[in-house]
PyMOL Python script that loads the backbone (N, CA, C, O; Angstrom):
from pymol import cmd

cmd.read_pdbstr("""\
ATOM      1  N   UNK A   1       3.377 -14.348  14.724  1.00  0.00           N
ATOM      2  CA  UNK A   1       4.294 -14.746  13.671  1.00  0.00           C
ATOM      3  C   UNK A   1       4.639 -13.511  12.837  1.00  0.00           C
ATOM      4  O   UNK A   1       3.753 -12.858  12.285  1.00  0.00           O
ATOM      5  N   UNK A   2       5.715 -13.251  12.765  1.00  0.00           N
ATOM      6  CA  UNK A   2       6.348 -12.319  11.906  1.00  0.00           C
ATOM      7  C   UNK A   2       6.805 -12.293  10.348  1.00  0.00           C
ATOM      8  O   UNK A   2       7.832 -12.753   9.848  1.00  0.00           O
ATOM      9  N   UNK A   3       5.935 -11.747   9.857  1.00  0.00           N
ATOM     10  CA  UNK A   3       5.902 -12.035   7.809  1.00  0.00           C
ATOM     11  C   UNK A   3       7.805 -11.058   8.063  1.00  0.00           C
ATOM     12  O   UNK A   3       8.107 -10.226   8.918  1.00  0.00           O
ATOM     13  N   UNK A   4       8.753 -11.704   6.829  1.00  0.00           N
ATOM     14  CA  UNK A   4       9.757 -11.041   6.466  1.00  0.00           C
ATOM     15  C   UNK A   4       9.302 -10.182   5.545  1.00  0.00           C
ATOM     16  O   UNK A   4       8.131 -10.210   5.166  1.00  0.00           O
ATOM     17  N   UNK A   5      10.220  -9.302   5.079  1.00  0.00           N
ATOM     18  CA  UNK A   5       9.661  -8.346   3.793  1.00  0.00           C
ATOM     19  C   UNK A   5       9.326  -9.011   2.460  1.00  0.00           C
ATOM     20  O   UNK A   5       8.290  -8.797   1.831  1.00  0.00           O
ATOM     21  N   UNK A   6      10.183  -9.737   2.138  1.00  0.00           N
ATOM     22  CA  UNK A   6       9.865 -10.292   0.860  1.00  0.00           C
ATOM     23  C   UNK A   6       8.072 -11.235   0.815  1.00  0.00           C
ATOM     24  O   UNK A   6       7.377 -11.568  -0.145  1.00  0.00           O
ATOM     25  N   UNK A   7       7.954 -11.328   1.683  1.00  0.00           N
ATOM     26  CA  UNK A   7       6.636 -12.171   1.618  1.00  0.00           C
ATOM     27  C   UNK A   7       5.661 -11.347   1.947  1.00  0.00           C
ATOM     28  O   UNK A   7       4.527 -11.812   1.833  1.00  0.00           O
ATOM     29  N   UNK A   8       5.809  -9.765   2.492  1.00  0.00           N
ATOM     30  CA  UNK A   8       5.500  -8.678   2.298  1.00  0.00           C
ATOM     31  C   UNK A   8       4.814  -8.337   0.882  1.00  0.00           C
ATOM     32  O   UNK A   8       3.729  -8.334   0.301  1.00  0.00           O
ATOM     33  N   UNK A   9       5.972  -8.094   0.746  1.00  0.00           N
ATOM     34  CA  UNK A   9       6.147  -7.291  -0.614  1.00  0.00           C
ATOM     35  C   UNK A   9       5.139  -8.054  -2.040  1.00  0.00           C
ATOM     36  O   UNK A   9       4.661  -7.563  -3.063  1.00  0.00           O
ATOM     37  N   UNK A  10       5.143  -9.526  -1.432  1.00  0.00           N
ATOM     38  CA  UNK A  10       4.290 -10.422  -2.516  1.00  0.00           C
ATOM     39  C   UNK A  10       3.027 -10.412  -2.072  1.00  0.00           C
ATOM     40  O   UNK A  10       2.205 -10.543  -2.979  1.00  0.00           O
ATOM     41  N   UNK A  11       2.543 -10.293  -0.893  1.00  0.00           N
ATOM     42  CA  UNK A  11       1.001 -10.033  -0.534  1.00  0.00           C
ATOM     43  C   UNK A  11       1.103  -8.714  -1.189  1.00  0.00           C
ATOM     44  O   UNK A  11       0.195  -8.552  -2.004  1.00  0.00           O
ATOM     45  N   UNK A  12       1.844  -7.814  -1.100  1.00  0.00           N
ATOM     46  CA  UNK A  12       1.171  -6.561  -1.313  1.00  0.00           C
ATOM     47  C   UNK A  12       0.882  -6.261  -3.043  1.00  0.00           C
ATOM     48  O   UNK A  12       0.127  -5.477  -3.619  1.00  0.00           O
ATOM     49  N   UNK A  13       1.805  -7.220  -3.500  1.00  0.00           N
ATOM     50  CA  UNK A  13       1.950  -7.085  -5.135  1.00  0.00           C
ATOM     51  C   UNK A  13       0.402  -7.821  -5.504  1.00  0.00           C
ATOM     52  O   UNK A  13      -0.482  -7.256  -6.149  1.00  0.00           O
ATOM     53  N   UNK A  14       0.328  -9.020  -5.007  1.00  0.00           N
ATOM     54  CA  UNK A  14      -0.982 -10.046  -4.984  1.00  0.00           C
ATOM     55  C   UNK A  14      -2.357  -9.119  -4.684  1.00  0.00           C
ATOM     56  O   UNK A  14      -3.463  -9.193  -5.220  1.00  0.00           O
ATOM     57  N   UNK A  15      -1.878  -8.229  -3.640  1.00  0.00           N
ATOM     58  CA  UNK A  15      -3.257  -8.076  -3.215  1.00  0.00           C
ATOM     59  C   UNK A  15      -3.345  -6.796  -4.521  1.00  0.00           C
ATOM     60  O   UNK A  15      -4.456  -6.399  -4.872  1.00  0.00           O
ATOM     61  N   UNK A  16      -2.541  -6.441  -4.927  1.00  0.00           N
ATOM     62  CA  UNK A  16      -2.653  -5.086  -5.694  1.00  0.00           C
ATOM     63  C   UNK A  16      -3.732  -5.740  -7.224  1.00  0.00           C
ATOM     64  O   UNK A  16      -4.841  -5.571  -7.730  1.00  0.00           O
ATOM     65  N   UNK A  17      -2.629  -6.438  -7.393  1.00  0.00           N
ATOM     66  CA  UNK A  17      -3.306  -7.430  -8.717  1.00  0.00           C
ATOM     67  C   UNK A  17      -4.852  -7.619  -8.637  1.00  0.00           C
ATOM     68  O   UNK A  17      -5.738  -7.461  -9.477  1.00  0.00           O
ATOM     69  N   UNK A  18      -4.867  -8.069  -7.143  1.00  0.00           N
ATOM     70  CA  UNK A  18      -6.373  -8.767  -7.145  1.00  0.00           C
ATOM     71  C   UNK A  18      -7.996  -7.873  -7.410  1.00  0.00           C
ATOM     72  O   UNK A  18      -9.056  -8.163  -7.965  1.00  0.00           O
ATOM     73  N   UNK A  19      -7.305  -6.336  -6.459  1.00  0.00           N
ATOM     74  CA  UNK A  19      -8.080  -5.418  -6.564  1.00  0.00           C
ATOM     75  C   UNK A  19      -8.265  -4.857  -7.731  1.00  0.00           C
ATOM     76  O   UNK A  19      -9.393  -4.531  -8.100  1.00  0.00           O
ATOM     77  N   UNK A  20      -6.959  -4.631  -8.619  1.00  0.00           N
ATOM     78  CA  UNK A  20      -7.119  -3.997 -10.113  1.00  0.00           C
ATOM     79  C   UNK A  20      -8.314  -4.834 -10.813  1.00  0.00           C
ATOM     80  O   UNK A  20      -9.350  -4.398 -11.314  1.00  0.00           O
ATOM     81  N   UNK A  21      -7.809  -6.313 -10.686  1.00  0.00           N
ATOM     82  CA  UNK A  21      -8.611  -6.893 -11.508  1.00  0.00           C
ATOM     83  C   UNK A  21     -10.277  -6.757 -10.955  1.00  0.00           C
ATOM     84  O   UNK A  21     -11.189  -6.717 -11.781  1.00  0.00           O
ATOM     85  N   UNK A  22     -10.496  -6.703  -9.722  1.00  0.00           N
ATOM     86  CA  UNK A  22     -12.241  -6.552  -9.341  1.00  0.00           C
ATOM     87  C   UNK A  22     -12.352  -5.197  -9.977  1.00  0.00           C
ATOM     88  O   UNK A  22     -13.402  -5.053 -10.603  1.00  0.00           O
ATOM     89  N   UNK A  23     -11.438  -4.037  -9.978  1.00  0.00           N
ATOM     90  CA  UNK A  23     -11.788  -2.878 -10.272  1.00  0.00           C
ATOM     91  C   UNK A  23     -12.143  -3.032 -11.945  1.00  0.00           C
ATOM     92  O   UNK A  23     -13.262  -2.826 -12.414  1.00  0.00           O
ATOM     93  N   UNK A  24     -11.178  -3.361 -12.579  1.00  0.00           N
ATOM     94  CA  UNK A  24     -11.667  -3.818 -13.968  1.00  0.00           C
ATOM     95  C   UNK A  24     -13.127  -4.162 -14.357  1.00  0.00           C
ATOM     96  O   UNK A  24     -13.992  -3.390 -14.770  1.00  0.00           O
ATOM     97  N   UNK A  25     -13.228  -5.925 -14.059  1.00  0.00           N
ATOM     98  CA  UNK A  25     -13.837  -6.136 -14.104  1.00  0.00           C
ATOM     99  C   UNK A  25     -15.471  -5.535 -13.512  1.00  0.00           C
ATOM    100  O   UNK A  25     -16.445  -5.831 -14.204  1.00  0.00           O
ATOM    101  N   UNK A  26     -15.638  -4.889 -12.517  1.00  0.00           N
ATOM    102  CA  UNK A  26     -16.800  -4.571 -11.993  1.00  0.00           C
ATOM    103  C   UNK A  26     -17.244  -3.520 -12.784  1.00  0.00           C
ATOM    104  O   UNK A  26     -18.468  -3.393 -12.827  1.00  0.00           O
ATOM    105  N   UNK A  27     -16.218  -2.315 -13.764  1.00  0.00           N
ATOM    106  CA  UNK A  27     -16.443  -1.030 -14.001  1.00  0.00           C
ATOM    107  C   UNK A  27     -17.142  -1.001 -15.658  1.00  0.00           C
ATOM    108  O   UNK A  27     -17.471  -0.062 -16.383  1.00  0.00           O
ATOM    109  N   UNK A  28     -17.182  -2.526 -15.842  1.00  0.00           N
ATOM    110  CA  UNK A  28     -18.415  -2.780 -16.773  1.00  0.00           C
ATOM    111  C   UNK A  28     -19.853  -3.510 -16.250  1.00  0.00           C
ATOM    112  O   UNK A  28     -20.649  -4.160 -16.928  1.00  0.00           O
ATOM    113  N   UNK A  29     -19.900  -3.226 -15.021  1.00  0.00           N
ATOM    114  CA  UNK A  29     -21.172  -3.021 -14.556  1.00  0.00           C
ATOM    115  C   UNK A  29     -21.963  -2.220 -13.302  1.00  0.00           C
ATOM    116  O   UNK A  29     -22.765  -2.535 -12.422  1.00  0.00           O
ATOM    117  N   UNK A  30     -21.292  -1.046 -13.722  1.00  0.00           N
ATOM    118  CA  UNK A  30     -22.043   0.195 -13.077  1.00  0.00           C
ATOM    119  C   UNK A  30     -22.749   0.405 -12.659  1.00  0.00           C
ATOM    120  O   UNK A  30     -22.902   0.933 -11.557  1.00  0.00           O
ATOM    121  N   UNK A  31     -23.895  -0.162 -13.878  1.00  0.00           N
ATOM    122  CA  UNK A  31     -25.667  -0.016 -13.460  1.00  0.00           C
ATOM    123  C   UNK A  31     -25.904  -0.402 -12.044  1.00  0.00           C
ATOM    124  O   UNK A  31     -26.384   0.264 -11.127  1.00  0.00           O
ATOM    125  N   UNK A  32     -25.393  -1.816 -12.071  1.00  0.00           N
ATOM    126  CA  UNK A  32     -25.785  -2.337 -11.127  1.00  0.00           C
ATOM    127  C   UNK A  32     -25.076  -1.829  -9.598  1.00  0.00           C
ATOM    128  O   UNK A  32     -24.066  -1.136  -9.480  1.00  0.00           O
ATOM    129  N   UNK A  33     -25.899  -2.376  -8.528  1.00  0.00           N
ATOM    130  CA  UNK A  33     -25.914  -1.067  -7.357  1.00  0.00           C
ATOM    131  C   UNK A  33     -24.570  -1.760  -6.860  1.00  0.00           C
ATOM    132  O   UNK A  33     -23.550  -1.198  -6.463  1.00  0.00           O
ATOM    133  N   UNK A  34     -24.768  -2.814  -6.953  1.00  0.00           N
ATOM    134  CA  UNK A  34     -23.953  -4.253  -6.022  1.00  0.00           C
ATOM    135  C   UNK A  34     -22.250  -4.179  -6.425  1.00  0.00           C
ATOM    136  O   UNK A  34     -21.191  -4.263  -5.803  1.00  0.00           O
ATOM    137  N   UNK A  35     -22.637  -3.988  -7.713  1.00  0.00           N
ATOM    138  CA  UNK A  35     -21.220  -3.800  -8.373  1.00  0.00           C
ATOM    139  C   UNK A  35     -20.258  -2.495  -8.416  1.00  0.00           C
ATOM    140  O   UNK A  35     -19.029  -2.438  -8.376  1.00  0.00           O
ATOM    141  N   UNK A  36     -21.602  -1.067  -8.549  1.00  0.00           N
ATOM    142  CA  UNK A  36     -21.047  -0.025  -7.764  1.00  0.00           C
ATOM    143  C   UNK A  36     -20.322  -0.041  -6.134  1.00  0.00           C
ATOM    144  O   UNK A  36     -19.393   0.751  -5.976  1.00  0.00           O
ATOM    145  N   UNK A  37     -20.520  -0.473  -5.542  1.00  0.00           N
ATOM    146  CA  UNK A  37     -20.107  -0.535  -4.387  1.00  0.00           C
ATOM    147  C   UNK A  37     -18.641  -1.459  -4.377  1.00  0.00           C
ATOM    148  O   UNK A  37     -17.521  -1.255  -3.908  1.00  0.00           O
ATOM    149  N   UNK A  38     -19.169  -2.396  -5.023  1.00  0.00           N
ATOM    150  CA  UNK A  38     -17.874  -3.504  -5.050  1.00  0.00           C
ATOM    151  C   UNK A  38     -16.191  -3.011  -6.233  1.00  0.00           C
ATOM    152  O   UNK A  38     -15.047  -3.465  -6.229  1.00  0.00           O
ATOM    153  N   UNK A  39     -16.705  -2.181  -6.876  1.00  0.00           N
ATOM    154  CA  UNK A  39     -16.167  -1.055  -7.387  1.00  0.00           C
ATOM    155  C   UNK A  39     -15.274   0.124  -6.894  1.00  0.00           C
ATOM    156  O   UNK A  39     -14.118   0.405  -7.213  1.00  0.00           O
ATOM    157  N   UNK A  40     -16.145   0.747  -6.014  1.00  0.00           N
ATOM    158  CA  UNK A  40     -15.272   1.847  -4.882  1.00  0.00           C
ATOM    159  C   UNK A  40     -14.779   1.019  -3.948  1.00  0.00           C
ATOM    160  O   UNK A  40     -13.554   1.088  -3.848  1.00  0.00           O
ATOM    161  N   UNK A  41     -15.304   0.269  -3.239  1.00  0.00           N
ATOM    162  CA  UNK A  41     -14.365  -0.661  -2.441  1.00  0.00           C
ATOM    163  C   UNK A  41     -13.317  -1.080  -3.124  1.00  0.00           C
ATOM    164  O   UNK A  41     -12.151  -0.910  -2.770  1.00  0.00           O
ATOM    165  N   UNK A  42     -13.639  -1.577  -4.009  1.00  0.00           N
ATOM    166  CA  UNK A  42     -12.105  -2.432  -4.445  1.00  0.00           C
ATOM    167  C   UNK A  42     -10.835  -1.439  -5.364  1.00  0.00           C
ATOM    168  O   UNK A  42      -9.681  -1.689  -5.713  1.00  0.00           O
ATOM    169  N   UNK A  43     -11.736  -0.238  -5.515  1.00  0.00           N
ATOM    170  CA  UNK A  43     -10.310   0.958  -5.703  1.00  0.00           C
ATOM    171  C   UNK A  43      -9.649   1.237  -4.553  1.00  0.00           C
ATOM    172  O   UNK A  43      -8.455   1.033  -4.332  1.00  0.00           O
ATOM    173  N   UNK A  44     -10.808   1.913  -3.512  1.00  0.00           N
ATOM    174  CA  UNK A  44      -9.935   2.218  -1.979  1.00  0.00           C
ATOM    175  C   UNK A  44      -8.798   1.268  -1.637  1.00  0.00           C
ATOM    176  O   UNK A  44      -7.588   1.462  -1.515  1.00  0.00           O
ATOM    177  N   UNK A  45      -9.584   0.140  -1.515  1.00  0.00           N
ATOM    178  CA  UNK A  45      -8.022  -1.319  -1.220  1.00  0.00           C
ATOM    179  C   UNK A  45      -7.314  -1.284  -2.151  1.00  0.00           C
ATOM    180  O   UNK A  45      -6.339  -2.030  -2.064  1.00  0.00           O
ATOM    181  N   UNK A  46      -7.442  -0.437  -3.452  1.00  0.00           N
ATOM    182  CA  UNK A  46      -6.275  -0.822  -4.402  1.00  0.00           C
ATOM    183  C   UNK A  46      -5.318   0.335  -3.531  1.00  0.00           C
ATOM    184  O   UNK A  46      -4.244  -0.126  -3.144  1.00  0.00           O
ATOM    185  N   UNK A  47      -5.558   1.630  -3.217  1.00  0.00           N
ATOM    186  CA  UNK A  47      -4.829   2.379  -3.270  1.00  0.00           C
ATOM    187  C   UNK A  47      -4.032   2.202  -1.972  1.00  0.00           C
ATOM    188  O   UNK A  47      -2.934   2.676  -1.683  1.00  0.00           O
ATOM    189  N   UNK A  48      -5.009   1.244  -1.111  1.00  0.00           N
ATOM    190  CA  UNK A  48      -4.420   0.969   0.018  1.00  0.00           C
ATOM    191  C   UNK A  48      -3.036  -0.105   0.155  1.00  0.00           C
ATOM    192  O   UNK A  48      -2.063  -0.146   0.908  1.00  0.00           O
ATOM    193  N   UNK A  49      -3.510  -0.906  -0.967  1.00  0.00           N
ATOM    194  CA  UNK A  49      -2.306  -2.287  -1.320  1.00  0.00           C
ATOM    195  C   UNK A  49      -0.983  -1.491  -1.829  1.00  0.00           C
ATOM    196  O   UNK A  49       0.174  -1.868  -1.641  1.00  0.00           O
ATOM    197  N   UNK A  50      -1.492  -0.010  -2.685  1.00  0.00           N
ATOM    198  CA  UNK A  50      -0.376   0.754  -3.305  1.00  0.00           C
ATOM    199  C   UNK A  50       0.414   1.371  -2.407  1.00  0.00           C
ATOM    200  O   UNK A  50       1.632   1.229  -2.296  1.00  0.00           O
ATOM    201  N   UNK A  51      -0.563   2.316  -1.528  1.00  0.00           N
ATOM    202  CA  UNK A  51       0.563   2.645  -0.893  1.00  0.00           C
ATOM    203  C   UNK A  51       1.740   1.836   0.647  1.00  0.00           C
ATOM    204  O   UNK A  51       2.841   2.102   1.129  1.00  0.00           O
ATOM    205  N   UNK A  52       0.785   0.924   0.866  1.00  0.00           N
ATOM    206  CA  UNK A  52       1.727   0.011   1.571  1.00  0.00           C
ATOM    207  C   UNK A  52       2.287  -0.997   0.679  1.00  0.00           C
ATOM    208  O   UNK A  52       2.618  -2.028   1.265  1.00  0.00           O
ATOM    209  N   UNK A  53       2.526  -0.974  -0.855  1.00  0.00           N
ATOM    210  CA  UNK A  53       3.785  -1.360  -1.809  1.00  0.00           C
ATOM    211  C   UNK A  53       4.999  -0.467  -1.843  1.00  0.00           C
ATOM    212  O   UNK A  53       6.180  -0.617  -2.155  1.00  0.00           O
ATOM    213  N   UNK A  54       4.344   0.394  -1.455  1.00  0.00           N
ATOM    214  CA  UNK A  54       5.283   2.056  -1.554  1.00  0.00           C
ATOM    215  C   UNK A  54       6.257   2.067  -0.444  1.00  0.00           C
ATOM    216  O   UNK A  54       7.482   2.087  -0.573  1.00  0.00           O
ATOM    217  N   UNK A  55       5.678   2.053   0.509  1.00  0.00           N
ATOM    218  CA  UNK A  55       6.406   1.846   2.002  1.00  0.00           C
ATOM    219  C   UNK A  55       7.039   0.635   1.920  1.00  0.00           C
ATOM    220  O   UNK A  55       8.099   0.943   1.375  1.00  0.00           O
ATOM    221  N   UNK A  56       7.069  -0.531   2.111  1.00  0.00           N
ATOM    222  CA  UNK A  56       7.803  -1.485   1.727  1.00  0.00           C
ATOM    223  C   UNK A  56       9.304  -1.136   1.202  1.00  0.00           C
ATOM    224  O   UNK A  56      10.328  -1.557   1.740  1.00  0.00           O
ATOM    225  N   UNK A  57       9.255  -0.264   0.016  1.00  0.00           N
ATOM    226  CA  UNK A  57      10.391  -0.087  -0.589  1.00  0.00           C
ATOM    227  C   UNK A  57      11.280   0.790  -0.125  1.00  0.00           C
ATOM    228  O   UNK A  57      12.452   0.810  -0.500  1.00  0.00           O
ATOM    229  N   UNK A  58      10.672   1.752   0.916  1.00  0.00           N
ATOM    230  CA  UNK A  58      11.394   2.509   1.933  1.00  0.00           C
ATOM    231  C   UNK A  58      12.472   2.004   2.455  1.00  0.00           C
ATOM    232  O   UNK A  58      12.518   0.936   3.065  1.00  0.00           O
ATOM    233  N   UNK A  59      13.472   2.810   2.223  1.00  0.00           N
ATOM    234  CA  UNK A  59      14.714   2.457   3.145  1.00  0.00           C
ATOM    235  C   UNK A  59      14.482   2.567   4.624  1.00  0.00           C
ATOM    236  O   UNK A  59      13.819   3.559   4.926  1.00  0.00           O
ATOM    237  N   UNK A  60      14.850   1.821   5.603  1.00  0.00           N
ATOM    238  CA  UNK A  60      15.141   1.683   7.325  1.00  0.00           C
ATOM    239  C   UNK A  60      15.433   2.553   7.330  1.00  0.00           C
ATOM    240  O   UNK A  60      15.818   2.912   6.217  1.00  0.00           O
ATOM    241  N   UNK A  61      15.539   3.690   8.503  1.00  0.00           N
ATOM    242  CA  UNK A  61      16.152   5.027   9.144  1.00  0.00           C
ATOM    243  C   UNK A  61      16.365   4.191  10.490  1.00  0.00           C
ATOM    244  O   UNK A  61      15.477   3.607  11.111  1.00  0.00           O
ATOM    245  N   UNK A  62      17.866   4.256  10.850  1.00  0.00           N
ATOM    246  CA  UNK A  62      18.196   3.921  12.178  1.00  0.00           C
ATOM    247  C   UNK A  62      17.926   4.949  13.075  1.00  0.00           C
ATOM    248  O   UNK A  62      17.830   6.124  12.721  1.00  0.00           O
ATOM    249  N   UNK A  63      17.773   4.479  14.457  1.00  0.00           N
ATOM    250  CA  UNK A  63      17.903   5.739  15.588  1.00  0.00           C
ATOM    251  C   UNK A  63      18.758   6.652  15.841  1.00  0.00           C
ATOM    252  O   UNK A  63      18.578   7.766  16.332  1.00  0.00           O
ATOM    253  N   UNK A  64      19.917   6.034  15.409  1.00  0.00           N
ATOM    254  CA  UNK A  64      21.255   6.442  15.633  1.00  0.00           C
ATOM    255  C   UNK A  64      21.146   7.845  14.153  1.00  0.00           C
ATOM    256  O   UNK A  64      21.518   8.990  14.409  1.00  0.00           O
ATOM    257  N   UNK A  65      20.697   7.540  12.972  1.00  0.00           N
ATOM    258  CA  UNK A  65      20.661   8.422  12.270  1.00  0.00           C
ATOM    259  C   UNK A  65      19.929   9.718  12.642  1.00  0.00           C
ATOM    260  O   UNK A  65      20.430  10.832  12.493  1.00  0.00           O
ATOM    261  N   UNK A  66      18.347   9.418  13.281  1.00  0.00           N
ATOM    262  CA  UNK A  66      17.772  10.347  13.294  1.00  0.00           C
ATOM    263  C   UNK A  66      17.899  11.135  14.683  1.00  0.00           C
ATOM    264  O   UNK A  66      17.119  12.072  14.853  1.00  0.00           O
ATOM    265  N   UNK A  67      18.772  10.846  15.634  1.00  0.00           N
ATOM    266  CA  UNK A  67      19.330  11.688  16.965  1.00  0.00           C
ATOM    267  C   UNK A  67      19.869  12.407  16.416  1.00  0.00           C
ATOM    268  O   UNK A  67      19.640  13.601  16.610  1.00  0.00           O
ATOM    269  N   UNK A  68      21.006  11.907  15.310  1.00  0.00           N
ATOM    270  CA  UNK A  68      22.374  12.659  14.756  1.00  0.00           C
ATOM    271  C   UNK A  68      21.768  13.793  13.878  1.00  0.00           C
ATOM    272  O   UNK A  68      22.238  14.897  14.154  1.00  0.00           O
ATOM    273  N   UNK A  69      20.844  13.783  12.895  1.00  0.00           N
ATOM    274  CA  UNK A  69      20.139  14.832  12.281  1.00  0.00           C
ATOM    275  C   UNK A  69      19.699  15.616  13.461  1.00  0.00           C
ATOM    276  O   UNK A  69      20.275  16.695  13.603  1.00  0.00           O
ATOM    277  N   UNK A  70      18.796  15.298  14.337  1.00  0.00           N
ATOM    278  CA  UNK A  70      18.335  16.222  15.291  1.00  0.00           C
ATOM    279  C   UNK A  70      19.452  16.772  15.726  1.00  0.00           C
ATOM    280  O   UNK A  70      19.754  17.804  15.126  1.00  0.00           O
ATOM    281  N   UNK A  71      20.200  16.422  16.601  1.00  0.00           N
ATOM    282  CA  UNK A  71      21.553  17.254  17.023  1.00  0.00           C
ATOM    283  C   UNK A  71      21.738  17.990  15.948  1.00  0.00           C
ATOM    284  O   UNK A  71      21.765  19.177  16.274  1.00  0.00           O
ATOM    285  N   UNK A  72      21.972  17.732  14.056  1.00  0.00           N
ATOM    286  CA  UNK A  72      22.920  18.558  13.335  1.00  0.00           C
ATOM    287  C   UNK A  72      22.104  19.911  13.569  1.00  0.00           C
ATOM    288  O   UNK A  72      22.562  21.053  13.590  1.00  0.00           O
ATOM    289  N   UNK A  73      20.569  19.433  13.765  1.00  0.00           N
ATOM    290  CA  UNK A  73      19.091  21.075  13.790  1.00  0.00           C
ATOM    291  C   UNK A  73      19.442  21.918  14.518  1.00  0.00           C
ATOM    292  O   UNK A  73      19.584  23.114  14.262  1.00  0.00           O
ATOM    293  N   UNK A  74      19.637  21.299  15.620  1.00  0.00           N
ATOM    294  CA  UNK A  74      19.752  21.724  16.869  1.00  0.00           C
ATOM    295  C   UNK A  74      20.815  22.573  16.566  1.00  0.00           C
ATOM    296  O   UNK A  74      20.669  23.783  16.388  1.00  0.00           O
ATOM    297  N   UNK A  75      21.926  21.955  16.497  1.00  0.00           N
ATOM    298  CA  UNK A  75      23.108  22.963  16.333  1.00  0.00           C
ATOM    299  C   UNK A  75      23.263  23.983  15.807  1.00  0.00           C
ATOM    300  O   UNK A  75      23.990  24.927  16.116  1.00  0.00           O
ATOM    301  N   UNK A  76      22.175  23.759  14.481  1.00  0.00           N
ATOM    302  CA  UNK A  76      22.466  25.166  13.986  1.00  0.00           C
ATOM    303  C   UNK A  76      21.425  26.161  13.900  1.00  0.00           C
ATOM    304  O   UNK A  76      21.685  27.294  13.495  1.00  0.00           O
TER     305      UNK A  76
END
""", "prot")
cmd.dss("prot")
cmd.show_as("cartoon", "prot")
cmd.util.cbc("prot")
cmd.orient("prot")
């Protein structure tokens, strides 16, 4: 099954949310080992939810565009 972008784009916003908030919340409890961990984990997936929010917003590059750039290289 194939997600469209927009339902994309809302997991990725959702999942962003979800991680900030464990990151929040966990980074008032440090001490603890359980929560350290659950801490760096849940930054890594933040940055991971970020940058596939990032991509998302990327414009398409057709094929047809990027032959035509190569040829313009080429040419000159």
């Amino acid at each position: 099954m194939k997600f469209d972008l927009e339902i994309q784009k809302e997991v990725a916003k959702i999942g962003m949310t979800a991680t900030l908030g464990a990151t929040v919340v966990t980074s008032m409890f440090m001490k603890n080992s359980l929560a350290k961990k659950t801490h760096v984990i849940a930054g890594v997936t933040l940055c991971g939810f970020a940058l596939w929010h990032h991509m998302l917003y990327q414009p398409k590059t057709s094929k047809k565009l990027k032959n035509s750039k190569e040829e313009n290289l080429q040419a000159n």
